[in-house]
C-alpha positions as CSV (number, residue, x, y, z in Angstrom):
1,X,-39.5,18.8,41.9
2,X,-38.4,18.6,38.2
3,X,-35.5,21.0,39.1
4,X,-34.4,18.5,42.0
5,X,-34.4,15.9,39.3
6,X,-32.3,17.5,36.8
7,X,-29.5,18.9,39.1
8,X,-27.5,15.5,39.6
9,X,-27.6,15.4,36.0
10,X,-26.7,18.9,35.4
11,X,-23.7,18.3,38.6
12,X,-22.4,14.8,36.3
13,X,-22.3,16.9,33.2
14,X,-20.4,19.8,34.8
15,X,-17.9,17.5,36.4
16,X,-17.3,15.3,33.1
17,X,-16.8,18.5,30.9
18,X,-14.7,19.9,33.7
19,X,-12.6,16.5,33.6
20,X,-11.9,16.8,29.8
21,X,-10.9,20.6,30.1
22,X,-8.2,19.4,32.7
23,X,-7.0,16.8,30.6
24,X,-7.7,18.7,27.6
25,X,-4.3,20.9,29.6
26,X,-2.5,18.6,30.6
27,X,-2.2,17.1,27.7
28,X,-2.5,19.8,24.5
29,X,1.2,19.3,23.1
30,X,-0.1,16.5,22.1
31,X,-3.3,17.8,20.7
32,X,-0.7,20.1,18.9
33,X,1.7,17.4,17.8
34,X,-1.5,15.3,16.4
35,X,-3.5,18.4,14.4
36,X,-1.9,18.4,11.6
37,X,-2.2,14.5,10.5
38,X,-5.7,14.5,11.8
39,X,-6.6,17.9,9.7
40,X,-4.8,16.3,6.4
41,X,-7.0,13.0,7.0
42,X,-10.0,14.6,7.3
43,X,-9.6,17.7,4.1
44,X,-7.8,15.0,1.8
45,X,-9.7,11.5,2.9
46,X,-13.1,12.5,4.8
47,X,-14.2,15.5,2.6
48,X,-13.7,13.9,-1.1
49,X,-16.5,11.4,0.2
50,X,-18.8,14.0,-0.3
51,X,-18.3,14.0,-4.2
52,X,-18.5,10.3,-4.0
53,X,-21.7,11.1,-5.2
54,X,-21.5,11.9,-8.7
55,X,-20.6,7.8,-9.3
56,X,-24.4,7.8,-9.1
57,X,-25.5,11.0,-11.4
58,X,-25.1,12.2,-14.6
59,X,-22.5,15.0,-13.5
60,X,-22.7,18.5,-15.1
61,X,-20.3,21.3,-14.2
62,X,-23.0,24.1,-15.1
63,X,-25.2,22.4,-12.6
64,X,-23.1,21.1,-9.9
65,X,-23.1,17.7,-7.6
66,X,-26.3,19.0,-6.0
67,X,-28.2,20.0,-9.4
68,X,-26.8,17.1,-11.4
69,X,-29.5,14.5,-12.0
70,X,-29.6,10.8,-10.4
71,X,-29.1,8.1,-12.6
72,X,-28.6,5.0,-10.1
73,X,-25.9,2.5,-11.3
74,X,-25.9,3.6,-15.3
75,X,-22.2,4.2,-14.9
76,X,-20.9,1.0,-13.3
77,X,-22.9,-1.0,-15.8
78,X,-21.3,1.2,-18.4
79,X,-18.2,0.5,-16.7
80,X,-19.0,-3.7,-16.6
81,X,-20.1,-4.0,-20.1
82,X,-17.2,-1.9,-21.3
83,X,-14.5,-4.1,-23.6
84,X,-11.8,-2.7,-21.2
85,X,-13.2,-4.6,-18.3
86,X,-11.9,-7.4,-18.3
87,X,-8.2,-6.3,-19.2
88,X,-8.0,-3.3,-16.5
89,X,-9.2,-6.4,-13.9
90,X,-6.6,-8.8,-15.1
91,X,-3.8,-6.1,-15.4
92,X,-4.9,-5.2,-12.0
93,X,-4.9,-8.0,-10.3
94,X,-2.1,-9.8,-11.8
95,X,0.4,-7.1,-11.6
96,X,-0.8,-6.5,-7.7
97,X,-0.7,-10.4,-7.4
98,X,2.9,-10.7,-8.8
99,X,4.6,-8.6,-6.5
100,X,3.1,-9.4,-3.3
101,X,4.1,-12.7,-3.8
102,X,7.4,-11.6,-4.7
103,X,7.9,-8.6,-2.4
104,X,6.2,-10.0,0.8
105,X,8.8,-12.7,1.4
106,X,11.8,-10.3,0.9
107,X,11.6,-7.9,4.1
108,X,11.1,-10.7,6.3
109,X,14.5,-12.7,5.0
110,X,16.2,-9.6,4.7
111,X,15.5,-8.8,8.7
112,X,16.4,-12.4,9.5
113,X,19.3,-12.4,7.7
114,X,20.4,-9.1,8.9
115,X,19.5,-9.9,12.4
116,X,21.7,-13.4,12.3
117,X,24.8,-10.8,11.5
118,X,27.4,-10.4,13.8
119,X,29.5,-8.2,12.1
120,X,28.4,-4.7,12.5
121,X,30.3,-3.2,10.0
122,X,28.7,-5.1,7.0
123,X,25.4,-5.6,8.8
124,X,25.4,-0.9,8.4
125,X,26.7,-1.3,5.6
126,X,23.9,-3.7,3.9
127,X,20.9,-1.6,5.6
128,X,22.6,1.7,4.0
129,X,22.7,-0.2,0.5
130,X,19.4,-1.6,0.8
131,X,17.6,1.4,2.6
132,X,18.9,4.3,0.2
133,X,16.6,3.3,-3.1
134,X,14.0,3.4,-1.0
135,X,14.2,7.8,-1.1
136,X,14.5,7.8,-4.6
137,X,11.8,9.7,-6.0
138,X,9.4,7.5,-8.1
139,X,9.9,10.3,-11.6
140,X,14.0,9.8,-11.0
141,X,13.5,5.6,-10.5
142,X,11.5,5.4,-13.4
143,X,14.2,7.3,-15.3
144,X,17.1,4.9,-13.7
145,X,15.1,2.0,-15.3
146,X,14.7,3.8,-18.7
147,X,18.5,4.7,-18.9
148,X,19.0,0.5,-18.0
149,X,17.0,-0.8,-20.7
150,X,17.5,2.1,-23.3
151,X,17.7,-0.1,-26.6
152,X,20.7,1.1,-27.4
153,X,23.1,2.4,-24.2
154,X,21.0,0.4,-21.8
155,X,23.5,-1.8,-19.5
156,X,21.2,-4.7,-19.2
157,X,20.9,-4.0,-23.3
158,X,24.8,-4.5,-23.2
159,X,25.0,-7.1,-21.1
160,X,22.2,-8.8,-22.7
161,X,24.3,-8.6,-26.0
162,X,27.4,-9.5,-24.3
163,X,26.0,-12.9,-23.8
164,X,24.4,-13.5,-27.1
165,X,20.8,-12.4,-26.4
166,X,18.9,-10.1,-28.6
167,X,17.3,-7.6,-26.2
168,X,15.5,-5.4,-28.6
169,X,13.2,-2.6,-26.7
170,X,13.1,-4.1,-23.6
171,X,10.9,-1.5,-22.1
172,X,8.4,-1.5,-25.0
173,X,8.0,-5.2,-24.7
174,X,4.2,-5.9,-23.0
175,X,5.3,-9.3,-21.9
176,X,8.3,-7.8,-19.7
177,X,6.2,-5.1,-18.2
178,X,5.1,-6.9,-14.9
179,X,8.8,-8.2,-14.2
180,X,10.3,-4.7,-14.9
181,X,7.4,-3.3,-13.0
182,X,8.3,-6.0,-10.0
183,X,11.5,-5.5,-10.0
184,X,12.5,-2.2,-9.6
185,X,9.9,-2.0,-7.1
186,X,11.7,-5.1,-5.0
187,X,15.0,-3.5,-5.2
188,X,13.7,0.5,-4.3
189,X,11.9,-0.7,-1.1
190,X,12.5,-4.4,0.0
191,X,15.4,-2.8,2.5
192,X,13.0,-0.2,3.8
193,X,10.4,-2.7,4.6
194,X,12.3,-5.3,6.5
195,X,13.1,-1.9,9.2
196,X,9.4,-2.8,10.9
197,X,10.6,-6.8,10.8
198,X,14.0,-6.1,12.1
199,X,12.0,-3.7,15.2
200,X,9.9,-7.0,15.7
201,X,13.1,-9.2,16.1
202,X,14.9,-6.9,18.7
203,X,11.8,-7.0,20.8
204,X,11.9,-11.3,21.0
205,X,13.4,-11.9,24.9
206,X,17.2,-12.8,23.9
207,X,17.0,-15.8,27.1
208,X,14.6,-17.9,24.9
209,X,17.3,-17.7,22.5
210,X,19.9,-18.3,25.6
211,X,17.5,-21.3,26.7
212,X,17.3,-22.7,22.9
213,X,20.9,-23.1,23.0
214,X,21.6,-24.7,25.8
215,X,18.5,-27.2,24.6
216,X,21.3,-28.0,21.8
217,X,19.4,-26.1,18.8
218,X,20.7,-25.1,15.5
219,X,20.3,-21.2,13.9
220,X,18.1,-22.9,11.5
221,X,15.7,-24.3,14.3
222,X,16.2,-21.4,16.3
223,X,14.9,-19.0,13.7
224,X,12.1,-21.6,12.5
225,X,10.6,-21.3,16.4
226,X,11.2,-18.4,17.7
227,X,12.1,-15.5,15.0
228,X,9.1,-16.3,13.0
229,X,6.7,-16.7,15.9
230,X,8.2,-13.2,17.1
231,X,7.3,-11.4,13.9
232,X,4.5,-13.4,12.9
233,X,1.4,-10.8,14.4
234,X,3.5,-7.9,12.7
235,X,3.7,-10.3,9.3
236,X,-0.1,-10.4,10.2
237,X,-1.0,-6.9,10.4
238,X,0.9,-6.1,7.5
239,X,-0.4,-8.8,5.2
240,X,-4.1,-7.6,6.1
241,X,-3.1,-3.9,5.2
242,X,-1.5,-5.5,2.3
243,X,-4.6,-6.9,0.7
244,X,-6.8,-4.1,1.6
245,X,-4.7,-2.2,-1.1
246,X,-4.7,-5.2,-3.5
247,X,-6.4,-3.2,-6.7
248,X,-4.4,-0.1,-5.7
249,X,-1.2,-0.4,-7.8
250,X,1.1,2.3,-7.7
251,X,-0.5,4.9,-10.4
252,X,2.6,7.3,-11.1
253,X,5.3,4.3,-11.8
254,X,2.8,2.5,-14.1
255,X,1.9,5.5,-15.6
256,X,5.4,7.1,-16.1
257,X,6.2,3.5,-17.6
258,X,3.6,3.3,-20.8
259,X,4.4,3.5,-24.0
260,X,2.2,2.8,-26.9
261,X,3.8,-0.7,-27.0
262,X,3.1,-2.2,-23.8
263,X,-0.1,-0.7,-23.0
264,X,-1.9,-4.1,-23.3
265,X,-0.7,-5.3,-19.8
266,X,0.2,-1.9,-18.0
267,X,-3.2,-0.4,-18.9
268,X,-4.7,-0.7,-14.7
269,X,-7.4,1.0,-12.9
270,X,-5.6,4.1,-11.8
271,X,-4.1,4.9,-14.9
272,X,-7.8,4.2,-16.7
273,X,-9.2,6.3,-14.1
274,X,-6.6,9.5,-14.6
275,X,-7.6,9.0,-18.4
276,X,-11.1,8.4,-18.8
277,X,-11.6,11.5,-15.2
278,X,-8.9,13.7,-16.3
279,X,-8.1,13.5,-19.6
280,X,-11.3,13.1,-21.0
281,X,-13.6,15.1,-18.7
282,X,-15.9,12.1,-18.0
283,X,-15.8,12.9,-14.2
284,X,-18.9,10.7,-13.2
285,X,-18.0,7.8,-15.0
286,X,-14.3,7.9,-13.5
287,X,-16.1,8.4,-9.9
288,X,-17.7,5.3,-10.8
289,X,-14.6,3.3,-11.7
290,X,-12.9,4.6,-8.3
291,X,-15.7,4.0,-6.2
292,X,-15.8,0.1,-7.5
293,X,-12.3,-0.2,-6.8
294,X,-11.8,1.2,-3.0
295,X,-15.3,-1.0,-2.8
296,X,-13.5,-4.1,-3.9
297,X,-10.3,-3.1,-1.6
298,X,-12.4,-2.4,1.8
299,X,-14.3,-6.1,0.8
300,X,-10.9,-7.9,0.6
301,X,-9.9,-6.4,3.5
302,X,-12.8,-7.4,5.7
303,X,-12.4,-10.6,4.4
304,X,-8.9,-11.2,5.2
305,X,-9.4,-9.5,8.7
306,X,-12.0,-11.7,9.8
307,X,-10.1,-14.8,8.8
308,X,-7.0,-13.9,10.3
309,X,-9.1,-13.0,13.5
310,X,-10.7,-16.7,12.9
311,X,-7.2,-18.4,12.5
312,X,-5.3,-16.5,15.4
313,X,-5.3,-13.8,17.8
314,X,-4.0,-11.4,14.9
315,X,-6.5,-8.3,13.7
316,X,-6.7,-5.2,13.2
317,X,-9.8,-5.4,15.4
């Protein structure tokens, strides 16, 4: 009787795994074409987790993660009462602050503006000018911007004196450090990230344009209601991505940008991290500092989801 039971079961089982081989073959180029991603994700994203761990023990490399001894949250308090706090925070958050407010404006004008051209010619030309930084390496940009504000062959250093302003060490200066940071980061990638808003804009239906027209409405009008309503869920998705990476400033440009000089204001997390973990061997305590900050990024971008979900259709889910 219990066999009579168990043989629909056994029959559903058979036919579902039988399903999955078939599309399993029908489909394995794509299996193929999607391995290598998905094994990179998982050796370079998933497995690190693991040694997540040592945030929460005193970590000895005689005894291992496993034989290392717990010590509960001794290393984020050591982390919170340290004098550094405060300033890593600030630096953080202000430099991450400054440029999405000046960077997240730029791709979307830039597609606008380049989708409002008529004249092929110059609008190639402008993408090739404004796309090329963009594949500069980060070590060769942050050598650009040293030759540019070199205190004495610098050509903003020139220029500066050309006009009566006394430059000095531009580079060394702490104040400056955000806006050089900023900047250089606008002009390397603001072409490159208007390509996604400029995809966004071809795929608006060209007879509400057509229609608008007729209506009697002006470019200006016609880009207020329907270019931005057209690229507003992509402005969405991106802004929600955006914020869920608000405390991760890039580590290699800071870092390749300190000098004794202006180390107040571009001392940041990453850079504090690759110190105090690297440098200094104090793996658990830089586990600790990490762990708080990809903790603060996944609350942020929660938060920003679920009122984005709250205020439109928008999400990631």
């Amino acid at each position: 009787m219990a066999d009579q039971t168990l043989a629909p079961l056994a029959v559903r089982t058979g036919t579902r795994r039988d399903f999955h081989r078939a599309r399993f073959r029908k489909s394995w180029q794509l299996w193929v074409i999607i391995s290598p991603p998905l094994l990179w994700l998982i050796i370079f994203r998933y497995v690190p987790m693991y040694g997540a761990q040592i945030a929460f023990k005193d970590f000895s490399i005689v005894k291992g993660i496993l034989g290392s001894p717990w010590i509960g949250l001794v290393n984020f308090k050591r982390f919170f009462d340290s004098y550094q706090f405060g300033r890593l925070i600030s630096n953080t958050i202000g430099l991450s602050l400054y440029h999405f407010f000046a960077g997240f404006p730029l791709p979307i004008i830039l597609a606008i503006s380049l989708n409002e051209s008529f004249n092929r010619s110059f609008k190639k030309t402008v993408q090739m000018i404004t796309y090329a930084p963009h594949f500069i390496s980060t070590v060769v940009m942050v050598a650009i911007i040293m030759q540019f504000l070199d205190p004495r062959i610098g050509i903003i250093t020139k220029l500066a004196r050309l006009v009566g302003l006394d430059a000095g060490n531009i580079i060394g200066q702490a104040g400056l450090f955000k806006t050089i940071y900023v900047v250089s980061d606008l002009w390397q990638h603001t072409g490159y990230g208007s390509i996604i808003y400029l995809a966004a804009l071809s795929s608006i239906d060209p007879t509400l344009h057509e229609a608008a027209i007729v209506d009697g409405a002006t470019r200006g009008q016609r880009i207020v209601h329907i270019d931005f309503p057209g690229i507003l869920p992509t402005a969405v998705i991106l802004l929600i991505l955006r914020m869920g990476r608000i405390m991760n400033v890039g580590f290699e440009k800071v870092f390749l940008l300190q000098n004794p000089l202006n180390l107040r204001t571009s001392e940041i997390i990453a850079t504090y991290v690759y110190k105090v973990g690297l440098i200094q061997a104090d793996f658990a305590f830089s586990a600790a500092v990490g762990l708080f900050n990809s903790v603060i990024n996944m609350a942020l971008l929660l938060m920003v989801n679920r009122i984005a979900r709250r205020l439109g259709e928008t999400s990631l889910w």
